[in-house]
Each structure stands twice: as structure tokens, then as C-alpha cells.
C-alpha positions as protocol buffer text, in pm:
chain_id: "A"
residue {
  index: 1
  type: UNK
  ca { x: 17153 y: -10251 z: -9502 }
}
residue {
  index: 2
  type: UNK
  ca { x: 17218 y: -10459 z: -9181 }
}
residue {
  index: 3
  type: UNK
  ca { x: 17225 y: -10769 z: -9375 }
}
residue {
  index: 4
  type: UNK
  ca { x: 17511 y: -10654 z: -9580 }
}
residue {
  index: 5
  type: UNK
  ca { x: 17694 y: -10544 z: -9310 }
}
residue {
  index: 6
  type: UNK
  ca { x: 17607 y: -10893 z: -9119 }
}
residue {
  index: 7
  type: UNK
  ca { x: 17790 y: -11070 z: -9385 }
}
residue {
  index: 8
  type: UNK
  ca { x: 18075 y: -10842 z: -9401 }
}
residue {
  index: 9
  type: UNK
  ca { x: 18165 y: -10890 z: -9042 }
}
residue {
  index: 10
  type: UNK
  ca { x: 18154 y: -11309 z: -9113 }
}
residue {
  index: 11
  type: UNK
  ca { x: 18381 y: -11218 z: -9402 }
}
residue {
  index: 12
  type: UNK
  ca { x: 18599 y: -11027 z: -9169 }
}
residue {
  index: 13
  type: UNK
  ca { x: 18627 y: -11262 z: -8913 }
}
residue {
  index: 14
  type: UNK
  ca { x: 18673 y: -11549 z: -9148 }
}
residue {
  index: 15
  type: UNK
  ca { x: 18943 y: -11322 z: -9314 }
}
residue {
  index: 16
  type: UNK
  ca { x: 19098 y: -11274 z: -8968 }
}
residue {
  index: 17
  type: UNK
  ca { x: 19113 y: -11638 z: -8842 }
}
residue {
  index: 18
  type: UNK
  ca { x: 19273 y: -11752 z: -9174 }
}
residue {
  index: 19
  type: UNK
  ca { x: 19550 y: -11510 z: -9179 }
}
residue {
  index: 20
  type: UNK
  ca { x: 19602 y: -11593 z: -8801 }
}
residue {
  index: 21
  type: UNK
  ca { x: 19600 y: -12032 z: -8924 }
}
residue {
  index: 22
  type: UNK
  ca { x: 19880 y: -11939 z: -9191 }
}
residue {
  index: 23
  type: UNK
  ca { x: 20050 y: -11633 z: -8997 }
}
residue {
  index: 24
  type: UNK
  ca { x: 20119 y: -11930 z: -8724 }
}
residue {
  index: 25
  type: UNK
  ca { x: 20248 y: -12161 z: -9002 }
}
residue {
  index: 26
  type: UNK
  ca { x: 20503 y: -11968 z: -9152 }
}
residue {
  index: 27
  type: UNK
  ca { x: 20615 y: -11880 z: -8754 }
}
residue {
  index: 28
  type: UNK
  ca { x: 20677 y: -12231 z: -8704 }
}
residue {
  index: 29
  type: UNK
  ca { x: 20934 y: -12286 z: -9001 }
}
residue {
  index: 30
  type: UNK
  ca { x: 21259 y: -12304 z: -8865 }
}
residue {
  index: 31
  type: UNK
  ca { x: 21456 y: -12399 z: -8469 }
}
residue {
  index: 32
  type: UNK
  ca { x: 21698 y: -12167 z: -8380 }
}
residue {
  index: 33
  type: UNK
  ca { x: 21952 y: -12258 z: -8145 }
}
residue {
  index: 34
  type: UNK
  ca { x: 22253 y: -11981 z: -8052 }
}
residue {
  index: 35
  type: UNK
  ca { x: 22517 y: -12080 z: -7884 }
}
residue {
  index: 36
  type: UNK
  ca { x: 22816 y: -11836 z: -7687 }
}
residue {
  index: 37
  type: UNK
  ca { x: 23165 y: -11872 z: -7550 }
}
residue {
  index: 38
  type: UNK
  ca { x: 23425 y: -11701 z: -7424 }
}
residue {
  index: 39
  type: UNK
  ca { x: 23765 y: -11842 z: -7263 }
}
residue {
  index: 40
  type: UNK
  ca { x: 23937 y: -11652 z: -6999 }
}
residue {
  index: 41
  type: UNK
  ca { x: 24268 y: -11641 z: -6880 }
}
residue {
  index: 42
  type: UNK
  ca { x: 24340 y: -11733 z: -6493 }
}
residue {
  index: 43
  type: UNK
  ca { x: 24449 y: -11345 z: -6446 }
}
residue {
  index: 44
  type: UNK
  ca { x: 24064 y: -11317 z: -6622 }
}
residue {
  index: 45
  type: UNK
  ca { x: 24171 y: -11161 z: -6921 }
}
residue {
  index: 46
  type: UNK
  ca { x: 23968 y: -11304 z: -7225 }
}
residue {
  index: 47
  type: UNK
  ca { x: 24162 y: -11494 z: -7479 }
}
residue {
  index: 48
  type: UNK
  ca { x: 23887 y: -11544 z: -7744 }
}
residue {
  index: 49
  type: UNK
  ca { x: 23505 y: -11588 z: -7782 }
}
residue {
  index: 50
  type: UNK
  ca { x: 23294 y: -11710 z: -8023 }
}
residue {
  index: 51
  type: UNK
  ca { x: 22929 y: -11805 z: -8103 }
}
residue {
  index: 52
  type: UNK
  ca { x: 22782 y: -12092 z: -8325 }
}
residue {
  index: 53
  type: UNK
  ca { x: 22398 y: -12044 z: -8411 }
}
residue {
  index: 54
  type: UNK
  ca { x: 22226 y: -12361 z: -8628 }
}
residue {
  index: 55
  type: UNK
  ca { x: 21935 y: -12278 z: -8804 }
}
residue {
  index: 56
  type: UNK
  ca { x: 21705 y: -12577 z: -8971 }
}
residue {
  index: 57
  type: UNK
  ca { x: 21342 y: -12630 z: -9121 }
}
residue {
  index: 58
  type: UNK
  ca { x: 21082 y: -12799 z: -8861 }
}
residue {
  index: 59
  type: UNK
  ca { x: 20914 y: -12965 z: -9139 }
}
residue {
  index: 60
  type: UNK
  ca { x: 21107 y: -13244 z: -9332 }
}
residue {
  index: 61
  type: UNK
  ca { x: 21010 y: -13234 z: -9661 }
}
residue {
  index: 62
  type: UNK
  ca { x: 21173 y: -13344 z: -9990 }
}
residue {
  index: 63
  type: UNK
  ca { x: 21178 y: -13066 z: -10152 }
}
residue {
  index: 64
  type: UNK
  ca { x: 21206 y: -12792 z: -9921 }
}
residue {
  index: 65
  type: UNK
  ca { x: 21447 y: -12905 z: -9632 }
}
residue {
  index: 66
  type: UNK
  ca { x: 21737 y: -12660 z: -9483 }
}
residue {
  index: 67
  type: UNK
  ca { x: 21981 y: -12648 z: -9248 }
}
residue {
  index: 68
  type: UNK
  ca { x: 22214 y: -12412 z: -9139 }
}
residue {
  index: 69
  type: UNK
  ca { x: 22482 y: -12285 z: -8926 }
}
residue {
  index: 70
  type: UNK
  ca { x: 22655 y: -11984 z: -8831 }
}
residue {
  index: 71
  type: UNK
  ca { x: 23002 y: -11981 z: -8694 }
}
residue {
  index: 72
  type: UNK
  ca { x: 23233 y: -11660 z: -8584 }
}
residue {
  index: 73
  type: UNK
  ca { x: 23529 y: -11680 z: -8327 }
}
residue {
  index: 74
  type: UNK
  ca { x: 23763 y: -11429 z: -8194 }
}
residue {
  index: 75
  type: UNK
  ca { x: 24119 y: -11445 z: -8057 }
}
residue {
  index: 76
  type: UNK
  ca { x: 24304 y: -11191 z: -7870 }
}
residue {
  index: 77
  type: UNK
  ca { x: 24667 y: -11082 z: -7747 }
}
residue {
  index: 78
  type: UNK
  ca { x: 24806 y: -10998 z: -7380 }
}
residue {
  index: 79
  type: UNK
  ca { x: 24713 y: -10690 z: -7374 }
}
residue {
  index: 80
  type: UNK
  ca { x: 24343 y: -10760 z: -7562 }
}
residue {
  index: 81
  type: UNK
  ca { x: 24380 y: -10617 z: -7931 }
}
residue {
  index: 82
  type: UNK
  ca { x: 24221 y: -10887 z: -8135 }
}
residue {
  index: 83
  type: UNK
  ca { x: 24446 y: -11160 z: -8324 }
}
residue {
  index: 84
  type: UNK
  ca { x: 24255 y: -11282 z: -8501 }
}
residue {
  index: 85
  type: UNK
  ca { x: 23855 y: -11336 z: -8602 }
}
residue {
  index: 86
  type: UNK
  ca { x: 23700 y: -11600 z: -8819 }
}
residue {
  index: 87
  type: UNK
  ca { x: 23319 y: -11639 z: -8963 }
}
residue {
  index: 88
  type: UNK
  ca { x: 23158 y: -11907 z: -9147 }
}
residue {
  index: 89
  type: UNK
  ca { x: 22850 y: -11999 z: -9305 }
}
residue {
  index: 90
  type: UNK
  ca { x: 22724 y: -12334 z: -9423 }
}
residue {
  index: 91
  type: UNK
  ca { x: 22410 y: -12466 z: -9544 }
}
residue {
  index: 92
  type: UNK
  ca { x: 22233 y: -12756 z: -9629 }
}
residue {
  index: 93
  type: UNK
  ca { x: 21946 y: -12746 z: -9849 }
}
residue {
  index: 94
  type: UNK
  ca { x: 21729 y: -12842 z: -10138 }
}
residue {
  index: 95
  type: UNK
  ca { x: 21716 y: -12505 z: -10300 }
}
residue {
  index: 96
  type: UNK
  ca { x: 21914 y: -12195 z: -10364 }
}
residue {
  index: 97
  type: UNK
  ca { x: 22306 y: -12231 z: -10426 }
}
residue {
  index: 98
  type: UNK
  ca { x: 22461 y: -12558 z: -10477 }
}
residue {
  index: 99
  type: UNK
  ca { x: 22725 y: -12500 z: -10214 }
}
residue {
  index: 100
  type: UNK
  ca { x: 22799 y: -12639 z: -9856 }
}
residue {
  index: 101
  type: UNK
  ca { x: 23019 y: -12330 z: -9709 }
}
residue {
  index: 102
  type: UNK
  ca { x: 22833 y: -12014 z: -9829 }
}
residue {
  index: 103
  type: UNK
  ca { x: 23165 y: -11828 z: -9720 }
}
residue {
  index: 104
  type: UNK
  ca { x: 23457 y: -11843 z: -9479 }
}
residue {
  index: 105
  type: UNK
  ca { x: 23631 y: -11514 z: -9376 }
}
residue {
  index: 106
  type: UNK
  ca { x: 24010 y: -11501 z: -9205 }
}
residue {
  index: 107
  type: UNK
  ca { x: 24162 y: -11192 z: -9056 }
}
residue {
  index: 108
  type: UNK
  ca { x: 24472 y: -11156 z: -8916 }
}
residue {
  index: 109
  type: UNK
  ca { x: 24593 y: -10848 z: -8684 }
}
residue {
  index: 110
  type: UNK
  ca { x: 24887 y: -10738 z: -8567 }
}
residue {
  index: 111
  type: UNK
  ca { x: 24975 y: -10699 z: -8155 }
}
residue {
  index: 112
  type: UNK
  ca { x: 24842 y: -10317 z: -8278 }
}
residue {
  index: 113
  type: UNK
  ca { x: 24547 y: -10372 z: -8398 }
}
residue {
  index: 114
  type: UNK
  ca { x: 24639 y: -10287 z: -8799 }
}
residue {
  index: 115
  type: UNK
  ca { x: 24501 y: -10613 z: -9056 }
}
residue {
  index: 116
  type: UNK
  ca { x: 24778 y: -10759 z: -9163 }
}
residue {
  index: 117
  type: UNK
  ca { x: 24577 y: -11072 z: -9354 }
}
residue {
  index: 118
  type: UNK
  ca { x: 24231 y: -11100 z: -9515 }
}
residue {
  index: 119
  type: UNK
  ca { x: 24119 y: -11430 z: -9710 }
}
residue {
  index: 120
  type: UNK
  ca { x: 23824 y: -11511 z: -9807 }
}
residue {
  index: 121
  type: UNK
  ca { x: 23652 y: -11834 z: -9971 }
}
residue {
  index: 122
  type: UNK
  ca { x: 23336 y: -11802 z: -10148 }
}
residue {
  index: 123
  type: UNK
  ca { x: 23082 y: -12133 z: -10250 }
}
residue {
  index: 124
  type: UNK
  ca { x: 23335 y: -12409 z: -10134 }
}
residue {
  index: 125
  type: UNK
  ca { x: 23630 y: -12226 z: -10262 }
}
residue {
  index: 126
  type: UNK
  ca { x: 23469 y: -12178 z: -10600 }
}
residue {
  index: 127
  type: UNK
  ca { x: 23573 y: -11838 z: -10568 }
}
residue {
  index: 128
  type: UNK
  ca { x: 23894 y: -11719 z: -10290 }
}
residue {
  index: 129
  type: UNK
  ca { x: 24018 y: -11384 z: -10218 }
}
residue {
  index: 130
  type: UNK
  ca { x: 24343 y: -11335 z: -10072 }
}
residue {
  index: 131
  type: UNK
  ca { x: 24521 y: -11020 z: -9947 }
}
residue {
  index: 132
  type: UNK
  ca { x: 24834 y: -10919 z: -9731 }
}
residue {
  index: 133
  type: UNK
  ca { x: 24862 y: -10590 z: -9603 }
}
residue {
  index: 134
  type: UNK
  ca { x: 25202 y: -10396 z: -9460 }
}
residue {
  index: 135
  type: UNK
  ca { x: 25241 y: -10274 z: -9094 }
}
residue {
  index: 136
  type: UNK
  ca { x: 25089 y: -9956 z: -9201 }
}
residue {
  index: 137
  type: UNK
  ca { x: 24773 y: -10144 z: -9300 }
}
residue {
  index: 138
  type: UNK
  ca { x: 24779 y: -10042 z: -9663 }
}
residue {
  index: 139
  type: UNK
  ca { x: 24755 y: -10327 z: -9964 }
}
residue {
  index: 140
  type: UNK
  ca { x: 25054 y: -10472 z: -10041 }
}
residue {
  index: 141
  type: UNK
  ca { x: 24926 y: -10801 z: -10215 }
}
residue {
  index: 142
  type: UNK
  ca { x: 24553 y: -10916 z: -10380 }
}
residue {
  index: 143
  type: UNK
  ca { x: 24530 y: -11277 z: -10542 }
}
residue {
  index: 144
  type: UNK
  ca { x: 24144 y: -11373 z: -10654 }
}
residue {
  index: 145
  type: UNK
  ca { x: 24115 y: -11772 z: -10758 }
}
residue {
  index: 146
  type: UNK
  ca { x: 23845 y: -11905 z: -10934 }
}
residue {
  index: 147
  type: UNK
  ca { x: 23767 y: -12261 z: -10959 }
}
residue {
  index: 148
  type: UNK
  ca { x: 23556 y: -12408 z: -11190 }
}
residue {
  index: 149
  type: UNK
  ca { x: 23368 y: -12754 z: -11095 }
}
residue {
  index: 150
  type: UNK
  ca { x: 23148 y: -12987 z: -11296 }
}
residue {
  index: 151
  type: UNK
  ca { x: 22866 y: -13122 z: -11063 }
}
């Protein structure tokens, strides 16, 4: 009986300190760098912020190589109702979809705070939604473009 459990407890450790080899690995995939802003008035009232955060693989390999990035920013009126906010993402890689700009977002407010604009561009514009809304905020106009492309 003490022999089995002996050479359970090598298993087990041998178990343990594998795991702990590839656990390590897969930590050490990707650098991530984040990056915030804000711009400020003289008065010190904030006129916009933003934040960029880049995301890409440690190991450069042929076939399994990405980079990324993340980017939002923010404007705002006077009196600090938000003008207007953009986010993008883009990627680089060898793998998934065959796009540079995974998606772009535009809205547009009003000195109220009510959307007055929404666009949208999906997989390098393969796919863009547009709409304009009235001073109520309720949907006045919706376009959706799709573009087909040979690669």
C-alpha cells in the first residue's frame, strides 16, 4: 500500500510542475500597453479624453503572430455634455478575419445630450451602418452598405 501511494505523490507532483511549465507559457503570450489622456481647458474644464491600448503576441511566429490596438476618444461641450465619442479596433494577424479595422463606431450628440448621429463600419467598411436621429432622439434615417471585395 505505501508503494502505491509513493508513486502517486511523484505522479502528482510531476502533474503539478507541468501544468505550472505550460500555465506560465500561455501567461507570457501577449504585451499589453494602455495608454490615457485627457485635455483640459485653462478654466480646467475637460474638453475630451481618450485611451489607446496595443495588444501583440511576444512570440513571432509565422503562423500565429497578432497585433492589436484599441482606440476610443471623447469630446465634450462648454458646459460638459459629450459631443462626440469614437472607438476603434484594428488587428493584425495570421488568423481569424481577414480584416485590418475590426470596427469603427461615430456618435454624434447634441449640446443636450440626445444622439443625433450613429455610423458604424464593420471589416474595413465591408459592411457600414448609418443613422440620423431628430432632436427628440428618435430614428429619422437608417442606410446599411455592403461591399463586396475579391481578395
Amino acid at each position: 500500500m505505501g508503494y502505491f501511494y509513493s508513486n502517486m505523490r511523484k505522479f502528482y507532483l510531476i502533474f503539478l510542475l507541468s501544468t505550472l511549465v505550460v500555465l506560465s507559457g500561455c501567461n507570457l503570450i501577449y504585451d499589453l500597453d494602455k495608454d490615457v489622456y485627457e485635455h483640459k481647458n485653462t478654466d480646467g474644464s475637460l474638453v475630451s479624453n481618450g485611451s489607446f491600448t496595443a495588444k501583440k503576441s511576444k512570440r513571432i511566429d509565422r503562423y500565429d503572430y497578432y497585433i492589436g490596438w484599441d482606440y476610443s476618444y471623447t469630446e465634450y461641450y462648454k458646459n460638459g455634455v459629450v459631443k462626440a465619442s469614437y472607438s476603434s479596433s484594428y488587428k493584425t494577424a495570421t488568423y481569424g478575419r481577414k480584416c485590418i479595422e475590426n470596427y469603427n463606431i461615430i456618435k454624434e450628440y447634441d449640446e443636450k445630450g440626445t444622439l443625433r448621429m450613429y455610423h458604424k463600419d464593420i471589416c474595413d467598411c465591408k459592411k457600414s451602418i448609418h443613422k440620423e436621429y431628430n432632436s427628440k432622439g428618435k430614428l429619422m434615417d437608417k442606410t446599411i452598405r455592403k461591399v463586396k471585395r475579391l481578395y
